[in-house]
Residue, then its C-alpha position, 0 to 999 in steps of 0.5 A: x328150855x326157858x327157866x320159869x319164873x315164879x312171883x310177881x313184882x309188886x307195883x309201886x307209885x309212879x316216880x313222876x307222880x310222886x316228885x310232882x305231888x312232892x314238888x306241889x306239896x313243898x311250894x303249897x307249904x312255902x318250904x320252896x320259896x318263889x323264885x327258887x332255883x331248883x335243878x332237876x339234879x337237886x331234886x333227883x338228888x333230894x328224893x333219891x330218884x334218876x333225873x328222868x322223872x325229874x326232867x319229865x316234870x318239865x313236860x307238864 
């Protein structure tokens, strides 16, 4: 007999989306300069996410 499941989870913004609205955000405002290095280690470290999202931004 299976156990049945009650409740549902609650969706949540799409991580891609969110580093890359971030990311956007942060060389629209200049808080990250021309010519910066930025590793998908830094970033995924910064926002507390995986490095998937972050190295899926590449394919963009």
């Amino acid at each position: 007999m299976r156990a049945k499941l009650s409740g549902k989870l609650q969706a949540r913004p799409h991580y891609v989306d969110e580093v890359y609205r971030i990311l956007l955000d942060a060389i629209s405002d200049g808080s990250l300069a021309p010519g910066s290095r930025v590793t998908q280690e830094d970033i995924a470290e910064q926002l507390n996410v995986s490095r998937s999202p972050c190295f899926r931004l590449y394919s963009f």
